[in-house]
MOPAC internal coordinates of N, CA, C and O (Angstrom, degrees):
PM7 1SCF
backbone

  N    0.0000 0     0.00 0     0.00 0    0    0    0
  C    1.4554 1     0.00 0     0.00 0    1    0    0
  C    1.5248 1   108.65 1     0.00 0    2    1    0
  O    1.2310 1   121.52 1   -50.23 1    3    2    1
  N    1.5483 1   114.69 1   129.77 1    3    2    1
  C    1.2425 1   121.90 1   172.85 1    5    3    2
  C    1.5633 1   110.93 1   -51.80 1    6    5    3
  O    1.2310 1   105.13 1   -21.99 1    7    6    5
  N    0.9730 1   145.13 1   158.01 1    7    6    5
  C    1.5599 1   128.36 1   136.76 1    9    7    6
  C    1.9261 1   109.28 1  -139.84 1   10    9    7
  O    1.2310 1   127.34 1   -46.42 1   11   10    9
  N    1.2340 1   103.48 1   133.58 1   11   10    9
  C    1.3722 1   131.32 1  -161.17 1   13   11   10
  C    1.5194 1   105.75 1  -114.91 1   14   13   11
  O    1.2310 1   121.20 1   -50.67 1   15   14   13
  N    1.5414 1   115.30 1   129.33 1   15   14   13
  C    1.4909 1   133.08 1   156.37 1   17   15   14
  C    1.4771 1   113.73 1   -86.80 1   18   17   15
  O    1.2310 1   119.58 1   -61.11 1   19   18   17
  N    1.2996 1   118.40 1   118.89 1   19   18   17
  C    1.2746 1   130.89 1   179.60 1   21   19   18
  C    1.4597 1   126.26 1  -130.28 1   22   21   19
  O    1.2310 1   102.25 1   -44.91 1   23   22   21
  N    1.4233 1   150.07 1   135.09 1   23   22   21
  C    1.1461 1   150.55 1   170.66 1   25   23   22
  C    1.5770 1   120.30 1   -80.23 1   26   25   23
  O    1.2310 1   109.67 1   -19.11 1   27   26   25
  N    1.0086 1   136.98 1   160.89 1   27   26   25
  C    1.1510 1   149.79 1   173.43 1   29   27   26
  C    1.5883 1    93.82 1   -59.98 1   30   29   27
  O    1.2310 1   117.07 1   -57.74 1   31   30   29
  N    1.2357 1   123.17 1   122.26 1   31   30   29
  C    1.8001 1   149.42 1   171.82 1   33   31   30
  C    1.6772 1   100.13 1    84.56 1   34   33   31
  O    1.2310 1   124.45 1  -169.38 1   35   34   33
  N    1.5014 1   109.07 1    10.62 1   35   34   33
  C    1.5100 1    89.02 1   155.30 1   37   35   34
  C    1.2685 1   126.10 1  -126.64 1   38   37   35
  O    1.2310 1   114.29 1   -17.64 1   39   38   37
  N    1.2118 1   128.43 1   162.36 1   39   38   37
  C    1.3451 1   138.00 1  -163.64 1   41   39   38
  C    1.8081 1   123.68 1  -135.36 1   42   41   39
  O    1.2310 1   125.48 1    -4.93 1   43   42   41
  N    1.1992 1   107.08 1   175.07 1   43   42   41
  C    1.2317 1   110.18 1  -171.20 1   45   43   42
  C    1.9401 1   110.94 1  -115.69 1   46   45   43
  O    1.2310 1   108.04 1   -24.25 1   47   46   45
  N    1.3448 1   139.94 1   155.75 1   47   46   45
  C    0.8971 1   115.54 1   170.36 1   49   47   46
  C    1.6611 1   101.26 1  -123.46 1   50   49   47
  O    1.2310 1   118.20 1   -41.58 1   51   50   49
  N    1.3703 1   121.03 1   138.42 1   51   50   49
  C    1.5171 1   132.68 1   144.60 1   53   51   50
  C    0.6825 1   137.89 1   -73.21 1   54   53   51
  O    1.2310 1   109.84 1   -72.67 1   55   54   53
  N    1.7296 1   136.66 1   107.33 1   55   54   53
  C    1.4722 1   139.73 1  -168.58 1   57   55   54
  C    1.3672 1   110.88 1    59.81 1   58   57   55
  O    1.2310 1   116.64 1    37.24 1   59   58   57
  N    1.3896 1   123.99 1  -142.76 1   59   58   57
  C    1.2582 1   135.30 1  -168.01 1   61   59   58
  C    1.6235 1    98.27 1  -105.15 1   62   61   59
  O    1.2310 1   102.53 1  -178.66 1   63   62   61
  N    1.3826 1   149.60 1     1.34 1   63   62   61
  C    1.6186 1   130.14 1  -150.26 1   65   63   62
  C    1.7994 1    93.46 1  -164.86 1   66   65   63
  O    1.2310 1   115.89 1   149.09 1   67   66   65
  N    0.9058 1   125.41 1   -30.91 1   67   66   65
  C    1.6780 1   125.48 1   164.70 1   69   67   66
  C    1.2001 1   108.83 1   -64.26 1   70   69   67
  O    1.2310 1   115.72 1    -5.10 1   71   70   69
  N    1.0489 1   125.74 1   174.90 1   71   70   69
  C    1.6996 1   155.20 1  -173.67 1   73   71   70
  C    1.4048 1   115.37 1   153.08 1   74   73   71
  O    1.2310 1   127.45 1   -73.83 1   75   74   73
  N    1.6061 1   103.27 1   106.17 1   75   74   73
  C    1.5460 1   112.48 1   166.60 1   77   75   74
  C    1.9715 1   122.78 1   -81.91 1   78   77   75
  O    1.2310 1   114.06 1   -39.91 1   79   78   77
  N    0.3712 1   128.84 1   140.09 1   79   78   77
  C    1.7928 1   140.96 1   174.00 1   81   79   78
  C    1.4494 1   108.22 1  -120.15 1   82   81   79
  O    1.2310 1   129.01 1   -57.84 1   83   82   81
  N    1.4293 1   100.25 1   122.16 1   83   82   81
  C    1.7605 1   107.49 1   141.58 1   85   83   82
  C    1.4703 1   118.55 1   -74.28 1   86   85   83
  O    1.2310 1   130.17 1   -64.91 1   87   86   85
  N    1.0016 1    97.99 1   115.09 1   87   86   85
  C    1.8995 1   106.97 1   171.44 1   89   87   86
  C    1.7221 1   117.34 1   -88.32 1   90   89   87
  O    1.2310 1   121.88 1   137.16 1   91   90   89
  N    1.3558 1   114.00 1   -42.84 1   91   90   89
  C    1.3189 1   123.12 1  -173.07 1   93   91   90
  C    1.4649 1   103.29 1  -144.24 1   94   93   91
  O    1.2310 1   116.38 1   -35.38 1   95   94   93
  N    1.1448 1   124.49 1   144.62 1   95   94   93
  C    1.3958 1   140.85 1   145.07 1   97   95   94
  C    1.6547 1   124.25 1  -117.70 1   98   97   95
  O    1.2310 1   114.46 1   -71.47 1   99   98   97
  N    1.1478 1   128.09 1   108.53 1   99   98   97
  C    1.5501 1   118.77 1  -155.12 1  101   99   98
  C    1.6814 1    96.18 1  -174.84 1  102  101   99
  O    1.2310 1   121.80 1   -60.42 1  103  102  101
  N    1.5624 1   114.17 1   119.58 1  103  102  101
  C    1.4962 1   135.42 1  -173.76 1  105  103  102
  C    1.2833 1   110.87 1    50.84 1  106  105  103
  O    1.2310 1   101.82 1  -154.53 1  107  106  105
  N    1.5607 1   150.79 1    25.47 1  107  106  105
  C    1.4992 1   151.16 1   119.57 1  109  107  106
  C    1.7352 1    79.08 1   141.32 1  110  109  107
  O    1.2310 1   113.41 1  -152.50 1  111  110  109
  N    1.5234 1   130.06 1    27.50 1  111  110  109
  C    1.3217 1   112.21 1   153.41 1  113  111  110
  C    1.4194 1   111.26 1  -117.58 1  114  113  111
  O    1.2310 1   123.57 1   -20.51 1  115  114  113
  N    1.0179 1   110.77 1   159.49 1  115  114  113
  C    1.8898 1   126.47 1  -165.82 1  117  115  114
  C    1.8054 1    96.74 1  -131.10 1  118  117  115
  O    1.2310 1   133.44 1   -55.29 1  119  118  117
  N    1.6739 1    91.63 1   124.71 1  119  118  117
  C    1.5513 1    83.03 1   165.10 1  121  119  118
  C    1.5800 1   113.74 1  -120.31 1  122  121  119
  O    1.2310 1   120.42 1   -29.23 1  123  122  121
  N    1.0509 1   116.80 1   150.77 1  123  122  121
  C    1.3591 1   113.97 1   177.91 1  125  123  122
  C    1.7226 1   111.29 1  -128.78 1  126  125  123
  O    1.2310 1   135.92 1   -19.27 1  127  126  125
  N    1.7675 1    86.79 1   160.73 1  127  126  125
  C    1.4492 1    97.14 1  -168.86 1  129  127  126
  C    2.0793 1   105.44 1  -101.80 1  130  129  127
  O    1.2310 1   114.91 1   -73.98 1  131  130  129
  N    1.0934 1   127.25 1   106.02 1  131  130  129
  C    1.0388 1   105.48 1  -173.87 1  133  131  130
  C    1.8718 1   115.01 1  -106.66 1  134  133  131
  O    1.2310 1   132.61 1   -36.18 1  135  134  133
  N    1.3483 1    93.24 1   143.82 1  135  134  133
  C    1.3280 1    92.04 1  -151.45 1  137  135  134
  C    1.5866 1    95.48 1   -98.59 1  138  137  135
  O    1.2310 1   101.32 1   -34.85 1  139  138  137
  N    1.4503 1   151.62 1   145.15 1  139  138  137
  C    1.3485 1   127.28 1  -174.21 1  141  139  138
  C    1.5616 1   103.09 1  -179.12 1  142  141  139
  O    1.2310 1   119.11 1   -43.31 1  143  142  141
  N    1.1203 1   119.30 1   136.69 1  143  142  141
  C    2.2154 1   124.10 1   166.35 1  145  143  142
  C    1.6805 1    90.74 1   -42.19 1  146  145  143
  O    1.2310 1   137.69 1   -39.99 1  147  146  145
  N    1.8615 1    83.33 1   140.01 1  147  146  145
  C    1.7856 1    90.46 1  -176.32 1  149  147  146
  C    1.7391 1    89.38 1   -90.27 1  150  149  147
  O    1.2310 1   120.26 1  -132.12 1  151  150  149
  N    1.3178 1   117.10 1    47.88 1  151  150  149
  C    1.4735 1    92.51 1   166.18 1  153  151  150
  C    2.0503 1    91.94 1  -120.44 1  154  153  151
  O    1.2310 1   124.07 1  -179.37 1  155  154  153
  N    1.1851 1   109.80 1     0.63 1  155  154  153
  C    1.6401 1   105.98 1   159.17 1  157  155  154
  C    1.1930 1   123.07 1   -81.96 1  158  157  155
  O    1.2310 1   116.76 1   -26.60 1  159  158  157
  N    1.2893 1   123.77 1   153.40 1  159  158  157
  C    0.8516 1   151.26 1  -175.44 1  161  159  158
  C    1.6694 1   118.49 1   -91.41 1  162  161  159
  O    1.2310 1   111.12 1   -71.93 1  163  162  161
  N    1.6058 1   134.32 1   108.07 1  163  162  161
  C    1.2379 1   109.41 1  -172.32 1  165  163  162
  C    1.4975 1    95.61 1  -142.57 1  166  165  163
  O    1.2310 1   125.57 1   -45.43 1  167  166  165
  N    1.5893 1   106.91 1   134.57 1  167  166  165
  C    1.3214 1   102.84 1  -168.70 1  169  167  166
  C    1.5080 1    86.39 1  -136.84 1  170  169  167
  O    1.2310 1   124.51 1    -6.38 1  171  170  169
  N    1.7981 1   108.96 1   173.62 1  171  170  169
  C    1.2806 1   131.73 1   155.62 1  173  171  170
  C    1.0454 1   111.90 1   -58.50 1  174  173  171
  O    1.2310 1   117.22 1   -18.35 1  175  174  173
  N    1.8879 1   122.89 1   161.65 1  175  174  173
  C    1.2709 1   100.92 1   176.80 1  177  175  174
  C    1.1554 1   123.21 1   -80.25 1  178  177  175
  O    1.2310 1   118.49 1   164.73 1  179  178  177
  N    1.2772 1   120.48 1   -15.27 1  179  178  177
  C    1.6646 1   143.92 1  -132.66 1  181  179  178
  C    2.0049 1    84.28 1   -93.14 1  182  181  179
  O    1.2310 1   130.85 1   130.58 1  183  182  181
  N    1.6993 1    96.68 1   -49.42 1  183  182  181
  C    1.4593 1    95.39 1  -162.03 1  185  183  182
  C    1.6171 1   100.55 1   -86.40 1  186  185  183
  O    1.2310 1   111.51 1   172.20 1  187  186  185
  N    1.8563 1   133.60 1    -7.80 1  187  186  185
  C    0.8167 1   129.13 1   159.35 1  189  187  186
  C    1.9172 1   123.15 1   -55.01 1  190  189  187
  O    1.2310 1   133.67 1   128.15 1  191  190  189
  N    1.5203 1    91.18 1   -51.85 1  191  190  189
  C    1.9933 1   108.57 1   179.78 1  193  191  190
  C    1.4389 1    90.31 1   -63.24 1  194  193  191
  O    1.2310 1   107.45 1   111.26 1  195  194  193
  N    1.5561 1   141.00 1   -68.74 1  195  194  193
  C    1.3137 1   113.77 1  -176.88 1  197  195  194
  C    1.9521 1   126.99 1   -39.79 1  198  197  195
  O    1.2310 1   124.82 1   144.64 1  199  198  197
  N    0.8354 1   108.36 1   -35.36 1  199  198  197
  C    1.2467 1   113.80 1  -170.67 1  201  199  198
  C    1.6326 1   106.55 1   -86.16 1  202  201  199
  O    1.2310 1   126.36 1   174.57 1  203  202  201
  N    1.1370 1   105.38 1    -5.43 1  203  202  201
  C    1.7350 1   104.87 1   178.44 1  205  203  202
  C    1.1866 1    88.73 1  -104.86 1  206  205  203
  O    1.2310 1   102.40 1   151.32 1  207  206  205
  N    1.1349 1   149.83 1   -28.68 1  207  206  205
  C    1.8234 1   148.38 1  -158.26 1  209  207  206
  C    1.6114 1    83.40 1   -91.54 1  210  209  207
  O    1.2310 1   106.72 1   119.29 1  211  210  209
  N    1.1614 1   142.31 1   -60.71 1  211  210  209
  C    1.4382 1   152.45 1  -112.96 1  213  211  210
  C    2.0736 1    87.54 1   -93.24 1  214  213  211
  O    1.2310 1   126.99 1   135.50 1  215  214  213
  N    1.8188 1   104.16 1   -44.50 1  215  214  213
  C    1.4662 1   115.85 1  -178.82 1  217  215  214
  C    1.4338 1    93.46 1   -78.62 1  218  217  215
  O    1.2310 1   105.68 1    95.08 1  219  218  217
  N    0.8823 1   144.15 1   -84.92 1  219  218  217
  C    1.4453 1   136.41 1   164.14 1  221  219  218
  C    1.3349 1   111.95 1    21.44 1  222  221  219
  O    1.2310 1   121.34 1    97.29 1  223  222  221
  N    1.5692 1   115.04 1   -82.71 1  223  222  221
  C    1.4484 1   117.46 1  -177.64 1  225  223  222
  C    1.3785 1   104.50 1   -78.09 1  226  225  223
  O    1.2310 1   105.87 1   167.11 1  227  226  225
  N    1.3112 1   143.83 1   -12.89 1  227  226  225
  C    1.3710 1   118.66 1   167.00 1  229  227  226
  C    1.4016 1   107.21 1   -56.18 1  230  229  227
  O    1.2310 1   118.29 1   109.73 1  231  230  229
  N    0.9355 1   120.87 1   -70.27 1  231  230  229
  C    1.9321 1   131.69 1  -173.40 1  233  231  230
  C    1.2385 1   102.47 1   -43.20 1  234  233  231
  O    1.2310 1   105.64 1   169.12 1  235  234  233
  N    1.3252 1   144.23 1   -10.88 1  235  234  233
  C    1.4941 1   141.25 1  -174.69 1  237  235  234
  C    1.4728 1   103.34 1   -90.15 1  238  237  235
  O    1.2310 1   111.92 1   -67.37 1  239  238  237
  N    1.4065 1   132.84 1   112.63 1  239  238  237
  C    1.1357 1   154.06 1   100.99 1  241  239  238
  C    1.3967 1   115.31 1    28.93 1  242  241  239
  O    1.2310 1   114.16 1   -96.10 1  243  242  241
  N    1.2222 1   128.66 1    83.90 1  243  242  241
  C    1.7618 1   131.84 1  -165.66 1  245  243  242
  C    1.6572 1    68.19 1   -96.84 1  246  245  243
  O    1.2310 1   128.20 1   -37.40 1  247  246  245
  N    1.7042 1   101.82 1   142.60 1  247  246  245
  C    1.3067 1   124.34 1   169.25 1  249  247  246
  C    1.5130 1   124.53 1   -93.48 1  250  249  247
  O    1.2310 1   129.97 1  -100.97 1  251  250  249
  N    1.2528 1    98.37 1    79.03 1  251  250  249
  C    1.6072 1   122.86 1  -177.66 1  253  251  250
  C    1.7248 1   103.92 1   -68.70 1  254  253  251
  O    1.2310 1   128.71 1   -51.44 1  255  254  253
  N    1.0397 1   100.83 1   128.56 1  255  254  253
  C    1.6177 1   115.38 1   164.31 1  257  255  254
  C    1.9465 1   113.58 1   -72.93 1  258  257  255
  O    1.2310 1   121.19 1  -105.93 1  259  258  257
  N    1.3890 1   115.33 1    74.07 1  259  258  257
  C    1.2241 1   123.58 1   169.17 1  261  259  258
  C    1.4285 1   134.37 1   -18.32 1  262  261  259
  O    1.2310 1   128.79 1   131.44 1  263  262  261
  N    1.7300 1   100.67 1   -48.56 1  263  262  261
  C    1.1251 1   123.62 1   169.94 1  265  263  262
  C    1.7725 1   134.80 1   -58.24 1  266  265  263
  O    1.2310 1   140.17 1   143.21 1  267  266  265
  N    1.4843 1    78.48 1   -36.79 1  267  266  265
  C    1.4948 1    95.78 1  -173.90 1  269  267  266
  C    1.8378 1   106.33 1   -93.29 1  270  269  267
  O    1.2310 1   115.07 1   167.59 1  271  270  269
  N    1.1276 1   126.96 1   -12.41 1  271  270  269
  C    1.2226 1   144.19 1   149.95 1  273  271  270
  C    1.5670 1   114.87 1   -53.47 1  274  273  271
  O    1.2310 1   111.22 1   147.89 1  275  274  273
  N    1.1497 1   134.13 1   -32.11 1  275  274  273
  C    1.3662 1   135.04 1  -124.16 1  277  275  274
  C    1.5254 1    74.74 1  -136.63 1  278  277  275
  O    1.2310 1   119.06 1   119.82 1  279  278  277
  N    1.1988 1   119.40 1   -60.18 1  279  278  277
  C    1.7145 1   123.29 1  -172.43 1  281  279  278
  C    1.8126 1    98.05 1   -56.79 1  282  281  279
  O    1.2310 1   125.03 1   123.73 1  283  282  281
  N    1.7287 1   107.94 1   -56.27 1  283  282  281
  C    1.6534 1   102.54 1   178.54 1  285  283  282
  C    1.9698 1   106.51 1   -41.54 1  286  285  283
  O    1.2310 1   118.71 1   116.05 1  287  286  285
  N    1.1794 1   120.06 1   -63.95 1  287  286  285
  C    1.1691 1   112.39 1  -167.43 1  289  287  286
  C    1.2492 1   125.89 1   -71.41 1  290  289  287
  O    1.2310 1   121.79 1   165.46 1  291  290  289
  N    1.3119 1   114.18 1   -14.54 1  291  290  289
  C    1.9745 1   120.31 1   170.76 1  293  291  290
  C    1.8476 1    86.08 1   -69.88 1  294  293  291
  O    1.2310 1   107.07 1   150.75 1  295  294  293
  N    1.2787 1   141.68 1   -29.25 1  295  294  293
  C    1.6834 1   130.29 1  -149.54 1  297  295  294
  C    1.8552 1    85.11 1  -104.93 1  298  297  295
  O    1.2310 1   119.74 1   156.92 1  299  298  297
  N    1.1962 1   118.11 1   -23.08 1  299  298  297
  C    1.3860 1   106.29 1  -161.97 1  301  299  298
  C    1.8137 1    99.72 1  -101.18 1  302  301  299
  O    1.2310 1   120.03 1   173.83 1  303  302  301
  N    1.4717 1   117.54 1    -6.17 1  303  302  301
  C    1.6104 1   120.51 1   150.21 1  305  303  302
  C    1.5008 1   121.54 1   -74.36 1  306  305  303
  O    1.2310 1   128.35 1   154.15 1  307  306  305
  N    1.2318 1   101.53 1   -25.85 1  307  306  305
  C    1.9496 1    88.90 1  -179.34 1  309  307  306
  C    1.0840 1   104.94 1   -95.28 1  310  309  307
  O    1.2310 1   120.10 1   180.00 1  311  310  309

């Protein structure tokens, strides 16, 4: 991990099309302005890890009893 010292109105740039800014520093929060193509994607991390946990359990396999599925619908044809 890089780690960078920065002042309030300066910033860092990523690649060719990012640019981060410090906007504020004030009571141990920092805000920044991020500058970026609206075809990225830029999230918190907090609301990034939810959304990777959240796909996670979609793709997980709830362990359905097949059988007992299969028996409901042979009883729910006659």
């Amino acid at each position: 991990m890089l780690v960078l010292t920065r002042k309030t109105g300066e910033g860092i740039v990523i690649g060719d099309d990012i640019t981060v800014k410090i906007i504020e520093s004030k009571g141990g929060n920092i805000r920044l302005g991020i500058d970026a193509p609206k075809n990225k994607k830029i999230y918190r991390q907090e609301v990034y890890d939810r959304i990777s946990q959240e796909n996670v359990e979609a793709t997980q396999w709830n362990s359905i009893d097949l059988d007992s599925i299969s028996n409901s619908l042979k009883t729910r044809k006659k």
